[in-house]
C-alpha positions as MATLAB code, in Angstrom:
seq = 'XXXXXXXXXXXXXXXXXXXXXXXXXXXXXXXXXXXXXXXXXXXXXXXXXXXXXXXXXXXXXXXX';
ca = [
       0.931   -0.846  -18.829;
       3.259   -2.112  -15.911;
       1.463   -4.009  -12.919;
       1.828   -2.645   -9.392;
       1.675   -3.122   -6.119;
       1.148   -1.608   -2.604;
       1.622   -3.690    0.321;
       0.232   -2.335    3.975;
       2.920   -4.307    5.723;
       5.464   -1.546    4.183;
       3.594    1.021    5.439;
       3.688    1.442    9.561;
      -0.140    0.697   10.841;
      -1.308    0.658   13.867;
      -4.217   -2.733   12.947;
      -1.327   -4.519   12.172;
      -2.729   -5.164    8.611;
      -1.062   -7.500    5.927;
      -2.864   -7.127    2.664;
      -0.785   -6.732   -0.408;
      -2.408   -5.844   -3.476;
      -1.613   -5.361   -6.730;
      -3.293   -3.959  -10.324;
      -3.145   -1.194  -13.211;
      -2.420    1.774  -11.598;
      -5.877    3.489  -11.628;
      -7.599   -0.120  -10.485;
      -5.307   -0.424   -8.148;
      -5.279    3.433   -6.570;
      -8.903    3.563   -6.455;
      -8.794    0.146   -4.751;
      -6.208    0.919   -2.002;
      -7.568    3.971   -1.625;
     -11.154    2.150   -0.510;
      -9.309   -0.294    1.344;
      -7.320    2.890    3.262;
     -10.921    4.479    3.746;
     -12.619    1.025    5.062;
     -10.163   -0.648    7.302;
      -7.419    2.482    8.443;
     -10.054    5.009    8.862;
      -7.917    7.481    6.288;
     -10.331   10.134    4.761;
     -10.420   10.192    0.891;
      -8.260   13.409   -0.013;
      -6.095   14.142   -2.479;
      -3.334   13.657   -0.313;
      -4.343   10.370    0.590;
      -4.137    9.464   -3.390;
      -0.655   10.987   -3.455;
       0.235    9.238   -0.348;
      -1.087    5.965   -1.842;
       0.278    6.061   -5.020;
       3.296    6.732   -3.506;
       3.774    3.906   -1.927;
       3.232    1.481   -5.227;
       6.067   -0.282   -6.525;
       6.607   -2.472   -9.846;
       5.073   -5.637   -9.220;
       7.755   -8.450  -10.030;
       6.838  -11.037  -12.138;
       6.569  -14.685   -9.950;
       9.146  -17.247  -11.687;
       7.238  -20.569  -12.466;
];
C-alpha cells in the first residue's frame, strides 16, 4: 500500500500550524484526525474524516 501524506500548511489555519505527516492511510487518518481534534479544536465527525482524507496526497519518495 502507497504512503501518504497530509500537510497542515496546505490547509488554511488560523494557529499557523506546520506539521506534515505522513503514513498508511488508516495510521495516518486516525492520526491527523487526533492531531485535528488536539491542536485545531475540529470535533471528530465523519465529515472531519472525509475532510481529512481528503486532503492526503501520494507521498513522493525523497531521492538519496
Amino acid at each position: 500500500m502507497a504512503r501518504k501524506t497530509v500537510d497542515c500548511r496546505t490547509i488554511p489555519n488560523e494557529i499557523g500550524c506546520t506539521l506534515a505527516m505522513s503514513g498508511e492511510e488508516e495510521e495516518l487518518l486516525e492520526a491527523a484526525v487526533v492531531h485535528a481534534v488536539t491542536r485545531h479544536h475540529e470535533a471528530d465527525s465523519a465529515e472531519l474524516r472525509t475532510w481529512v482524507q481528503s486532503a492526503m496526497v501520494d507521498e513522493v519518495a525523497a531521492l538519496t
